[in-house]
C-alpha positions as CSV (number, residue, x, y, z in Angstrom):
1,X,14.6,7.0,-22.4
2,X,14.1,3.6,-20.4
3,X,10.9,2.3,-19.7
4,X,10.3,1.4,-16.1
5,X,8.1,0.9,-13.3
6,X,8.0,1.8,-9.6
7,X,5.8,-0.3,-7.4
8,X,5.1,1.4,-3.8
9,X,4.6,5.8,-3.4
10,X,5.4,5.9,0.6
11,X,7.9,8.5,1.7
12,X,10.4,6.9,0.3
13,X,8.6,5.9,-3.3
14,X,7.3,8.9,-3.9
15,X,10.2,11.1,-4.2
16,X,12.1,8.5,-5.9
17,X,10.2,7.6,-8.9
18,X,9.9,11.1,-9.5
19,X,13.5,11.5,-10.2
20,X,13.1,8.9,-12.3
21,X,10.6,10.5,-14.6
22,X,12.7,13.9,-14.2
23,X,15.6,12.2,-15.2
24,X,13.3,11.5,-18.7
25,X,12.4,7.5,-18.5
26,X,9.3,6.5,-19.0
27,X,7.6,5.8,-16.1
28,X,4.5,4.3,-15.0
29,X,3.8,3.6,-10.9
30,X,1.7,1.7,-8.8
31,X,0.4,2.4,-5.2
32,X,-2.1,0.3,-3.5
33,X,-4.1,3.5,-2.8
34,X,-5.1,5.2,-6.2
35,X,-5.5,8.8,-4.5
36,X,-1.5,8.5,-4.3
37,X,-0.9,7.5,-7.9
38,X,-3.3,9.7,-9.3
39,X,-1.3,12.7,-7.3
40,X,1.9,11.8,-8.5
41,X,0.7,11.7,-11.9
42,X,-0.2,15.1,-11.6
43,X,3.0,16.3,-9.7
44,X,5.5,14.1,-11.8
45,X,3.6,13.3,-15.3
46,X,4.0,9.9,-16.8
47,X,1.3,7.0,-16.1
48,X,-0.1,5.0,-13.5
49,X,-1.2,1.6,-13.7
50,X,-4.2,-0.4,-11.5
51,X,-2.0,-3.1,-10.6
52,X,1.7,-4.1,-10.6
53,X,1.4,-6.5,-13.1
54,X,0.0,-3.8,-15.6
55,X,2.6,-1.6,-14.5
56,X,5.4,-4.0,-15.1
57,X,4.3,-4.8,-18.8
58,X,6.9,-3.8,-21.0
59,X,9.1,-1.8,-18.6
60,X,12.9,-2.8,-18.6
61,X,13.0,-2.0,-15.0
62,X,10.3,-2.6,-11.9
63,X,11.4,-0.5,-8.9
64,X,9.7,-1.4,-5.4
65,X,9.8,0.2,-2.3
66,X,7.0,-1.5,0.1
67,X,6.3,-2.0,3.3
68,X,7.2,-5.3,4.6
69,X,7.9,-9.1,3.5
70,X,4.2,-9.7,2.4
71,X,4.1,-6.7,0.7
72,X,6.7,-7.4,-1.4
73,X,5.3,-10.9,-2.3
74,X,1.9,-9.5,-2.7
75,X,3.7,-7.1,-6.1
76,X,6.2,-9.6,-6.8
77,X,4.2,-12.6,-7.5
78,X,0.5,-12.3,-6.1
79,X,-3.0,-11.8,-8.0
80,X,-2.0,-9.7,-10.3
81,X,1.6,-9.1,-9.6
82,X,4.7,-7.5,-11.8
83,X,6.3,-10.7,-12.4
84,X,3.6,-11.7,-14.4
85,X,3.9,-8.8,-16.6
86,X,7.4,-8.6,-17.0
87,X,9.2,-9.4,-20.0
88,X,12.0,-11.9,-20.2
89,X,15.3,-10.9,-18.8
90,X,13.8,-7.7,-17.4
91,X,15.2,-6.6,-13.9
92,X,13.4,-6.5,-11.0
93,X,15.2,-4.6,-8.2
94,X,13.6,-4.5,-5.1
95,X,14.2,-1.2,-2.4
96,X,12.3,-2.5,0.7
97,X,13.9,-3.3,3.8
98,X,12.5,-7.3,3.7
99,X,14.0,-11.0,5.4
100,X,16.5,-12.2,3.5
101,X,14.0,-15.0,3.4
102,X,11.9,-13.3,1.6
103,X,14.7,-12.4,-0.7
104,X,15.7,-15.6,-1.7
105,X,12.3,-16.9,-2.3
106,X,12.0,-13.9,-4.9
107,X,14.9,-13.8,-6.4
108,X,14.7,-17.5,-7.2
109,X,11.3,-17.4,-8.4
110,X,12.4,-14.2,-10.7
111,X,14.9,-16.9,-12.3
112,X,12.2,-19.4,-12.5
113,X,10.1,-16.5,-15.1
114,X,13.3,-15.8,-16.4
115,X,13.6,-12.8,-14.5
116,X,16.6,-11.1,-12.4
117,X,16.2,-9.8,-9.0
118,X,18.2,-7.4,-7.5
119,X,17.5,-6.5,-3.8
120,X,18.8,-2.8,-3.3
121,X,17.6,-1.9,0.4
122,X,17.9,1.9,1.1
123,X,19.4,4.1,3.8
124,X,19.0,7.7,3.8
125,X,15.4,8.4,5.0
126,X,13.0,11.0,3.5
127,X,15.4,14.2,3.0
128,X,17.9,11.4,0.8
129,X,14.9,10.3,-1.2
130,X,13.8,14.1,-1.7
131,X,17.1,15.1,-2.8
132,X,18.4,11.6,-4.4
133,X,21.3,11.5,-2.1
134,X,20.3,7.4,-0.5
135,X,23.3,5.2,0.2
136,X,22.0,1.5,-1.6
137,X,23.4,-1.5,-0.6
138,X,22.6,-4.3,-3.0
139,X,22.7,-8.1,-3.4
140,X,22.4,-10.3,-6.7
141,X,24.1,-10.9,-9.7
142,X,26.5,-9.0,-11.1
143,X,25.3,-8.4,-14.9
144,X,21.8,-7.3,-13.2
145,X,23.4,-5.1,-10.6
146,X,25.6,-3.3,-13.3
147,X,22.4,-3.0,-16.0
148,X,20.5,-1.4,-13.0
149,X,23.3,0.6,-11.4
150,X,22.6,3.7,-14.0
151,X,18.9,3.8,-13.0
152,X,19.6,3.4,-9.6
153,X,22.4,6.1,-9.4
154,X,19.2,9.1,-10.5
155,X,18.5,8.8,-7.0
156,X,21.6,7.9,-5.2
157,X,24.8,9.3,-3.9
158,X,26.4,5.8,-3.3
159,X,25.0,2.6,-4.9
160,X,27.1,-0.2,-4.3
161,X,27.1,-4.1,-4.8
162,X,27.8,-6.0,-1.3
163,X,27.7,-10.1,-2.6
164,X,25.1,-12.5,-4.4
165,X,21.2,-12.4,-3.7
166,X,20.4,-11.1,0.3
167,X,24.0,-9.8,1.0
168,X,21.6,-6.0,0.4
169,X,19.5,-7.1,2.8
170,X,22.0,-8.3,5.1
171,X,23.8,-4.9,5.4
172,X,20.5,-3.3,5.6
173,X,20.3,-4.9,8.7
174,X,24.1,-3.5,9.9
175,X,22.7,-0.5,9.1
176,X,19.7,-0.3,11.5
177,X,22.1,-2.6,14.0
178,X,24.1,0.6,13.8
179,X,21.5,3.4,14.3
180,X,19.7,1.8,17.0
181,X,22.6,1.8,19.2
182,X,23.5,5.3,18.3
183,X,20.2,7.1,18.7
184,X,20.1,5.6,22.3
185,X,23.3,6.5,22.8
186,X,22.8,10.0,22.0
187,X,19.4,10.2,23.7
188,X,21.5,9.0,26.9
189,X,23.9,11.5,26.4
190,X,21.2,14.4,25.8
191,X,19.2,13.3,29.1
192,X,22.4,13.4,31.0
193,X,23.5,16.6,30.0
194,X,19.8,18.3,30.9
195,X,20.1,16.1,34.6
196,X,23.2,17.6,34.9
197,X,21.6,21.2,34.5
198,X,23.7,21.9,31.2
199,X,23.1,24.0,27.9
200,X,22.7,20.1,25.4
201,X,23.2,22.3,22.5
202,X,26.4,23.5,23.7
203,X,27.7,20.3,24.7
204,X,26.5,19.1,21.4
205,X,28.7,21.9,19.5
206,X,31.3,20.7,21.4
207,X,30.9,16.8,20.8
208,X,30.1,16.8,17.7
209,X,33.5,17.8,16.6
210,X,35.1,15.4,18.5
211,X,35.3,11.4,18.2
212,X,31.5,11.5,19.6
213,X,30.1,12.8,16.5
214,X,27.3,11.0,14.5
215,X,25.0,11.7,11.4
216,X,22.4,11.3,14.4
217,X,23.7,13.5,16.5
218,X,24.2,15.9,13.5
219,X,20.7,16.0,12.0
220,X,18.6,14.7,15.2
221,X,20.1,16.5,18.4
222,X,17.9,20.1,17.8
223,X,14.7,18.5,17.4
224,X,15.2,16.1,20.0
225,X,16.0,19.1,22.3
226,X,12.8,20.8,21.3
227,X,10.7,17.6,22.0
228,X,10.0,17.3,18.1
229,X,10.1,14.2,16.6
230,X,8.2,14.3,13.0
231,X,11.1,14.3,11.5
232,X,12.3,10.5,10.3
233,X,12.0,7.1,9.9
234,X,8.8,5.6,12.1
235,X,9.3,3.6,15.1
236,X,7.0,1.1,14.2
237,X,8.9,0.7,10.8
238,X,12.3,0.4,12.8
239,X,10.8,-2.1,15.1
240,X,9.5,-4.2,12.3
241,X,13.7,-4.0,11.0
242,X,15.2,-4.9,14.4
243,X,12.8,-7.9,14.6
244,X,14.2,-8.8,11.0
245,X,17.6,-8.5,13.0
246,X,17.0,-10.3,15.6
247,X,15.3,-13.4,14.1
248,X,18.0,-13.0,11.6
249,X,20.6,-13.3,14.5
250,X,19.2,-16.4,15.8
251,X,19.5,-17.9,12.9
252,X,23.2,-17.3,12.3
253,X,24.4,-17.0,15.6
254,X,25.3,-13.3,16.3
255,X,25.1,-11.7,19.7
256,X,22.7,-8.8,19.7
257,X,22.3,-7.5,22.9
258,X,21.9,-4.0,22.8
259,X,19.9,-4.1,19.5
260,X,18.0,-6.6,21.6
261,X,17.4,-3.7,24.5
262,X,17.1,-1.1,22.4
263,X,14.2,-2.6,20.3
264,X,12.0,-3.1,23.7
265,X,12.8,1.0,24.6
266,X,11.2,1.6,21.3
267,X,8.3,-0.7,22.0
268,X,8.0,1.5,25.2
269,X,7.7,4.3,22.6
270,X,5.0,2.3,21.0
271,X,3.3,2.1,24.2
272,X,3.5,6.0,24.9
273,X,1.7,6.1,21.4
274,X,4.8,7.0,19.2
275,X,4.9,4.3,16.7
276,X,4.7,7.1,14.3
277,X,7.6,9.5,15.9
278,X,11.1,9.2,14.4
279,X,13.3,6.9,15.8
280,X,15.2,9.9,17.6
281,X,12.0,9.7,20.2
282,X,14.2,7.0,22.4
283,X,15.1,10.7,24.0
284,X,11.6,11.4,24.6
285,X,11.0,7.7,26.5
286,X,14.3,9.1,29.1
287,X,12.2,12.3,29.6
288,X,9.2,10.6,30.1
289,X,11.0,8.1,33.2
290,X,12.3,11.3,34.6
């Protein structure tokens, strides 16, 4: 039994640290709003703690999965936060899609406390969390990576390590490059099909066994169809990864343009009042312009 902590009980979170605590570590979590802790007490067992810092004492592991760059600062090394509680040579390994700005400032003043820092980004959404099936693509050093690895792999079907510090972070960002790109590329596809007065889940039987097929297409096509779109990662959250792409891109030099296009469609979406749909609503924009 390993002692650990898990910072952050979103959608993602949640599920997660509760496979920890199944798995039978010791586990003690933190959420910004107590009402969530408290429940997954209740649900999962184990112990919660007021702040990250209290939560991190002792544990051999801190887990975080928060919302954005000043979130993760805020548990890393804020009022209060873990790294002030964590004992030397402890692991920090950090699941939120963040800057790799961000990254390096943490993992580099993790060092400074005599700390490691991995950064793990995730991939997956909520049904991978639920059923501890997320791809993790991680960044750090190698002893860390390999100390975490069997924590990690409770709630993962592929955990690999991509480079040193930010190369997690990095593919995170090819990930979301990716998906953008093929969720507007199916939603085009779907709107052209009803235009064109066919059946889209026939043509989607049919495509999806052929070179056209897609996780997205896969898992996303029937509730596009039926105008549902509850079912995912938020548009607001995949705006706030595309902008880390995008600055990110200026910075080194890559050409973005249909990530660039594709991240002011899902401001449209935002506009329509869909920040909260799933990133599959790019079909319902197409609908909406007729």
């Amino acid at each position: 039994m390993t002692k650990l902590a898990f910072l952050g009980l979103g959608v993602m979170g949640y599920p997660m640290a509760g496979h920890l605590q199944a798995a039978g570590h010791d586990v003690c979590v933190y959420n910004r709003t107590t009402a969530k802790a408290e429940s997954w007490v209740k649900e999962h067992g184990g112990r919660m703690a007021p702040t990250p810092r209290e939560a991190a004492e002792g544990a051999d592991f801190v887990m975080a999965c928060v919302g954005n760059d000043d979130d993760l600062r805020s548990v890393c090394t804020g009022a209060d936060g873990a790294f002030d509680g964590m004992t030397k040579g402890a692991i920090f390994v950090d699941h939120t899609t963040v800057s790799a700005k961000v990254t390096e400032e943490m993992y580099t003043a993790a060092k400074a406390a005599g700390l490691n820092f991995v950064d793990a980004p995730i991939s997956g959404g909520q049904a991978g969390a639920e059923n501890g099936q997320l791809s993790i693509m991680c960044g750090g050093d190698q002893a860390a990576f390999d100390a975490a690895l069997p924590v990690m792999e409770i709630y993962a079907k592929l955990c690999r390590r991509i480079g040193e510090s930010g190369a997690g972070q990095m593919t995170k960002m090819c990930n979301q490059i990716a998906i953008g790109g093929l969720v507007q590329a199916l939603s085009e596809a779907l709107h052209f099909a009803e235009k064109s007065g066919l059946d889209g889940r026939a043509v989607v039987e049919v495509i999806s066994q052929g070179a056209a097929g897609s996780w997205q297409m896969a898992n996303r096509y029937e509730t596009m169809l039926d105008d549902e779109f509850e079912h995912g990662f938020a548009v607001d959250w995949m705006r706030k990864d595309l902008g880390i792409c995008l600055a990110t891109a200026n910075e080194n030099g890559a050409s973005l343009p249909v990530t660039a296009l594709v991240d002011q469609y899902y401001k449209d979406v935002q506009k329509m009042g869909g920040g909260r749909w799933d990133t599959s609503s790019l079909f319902k924009r197409l609908r909406k312009l007729g």
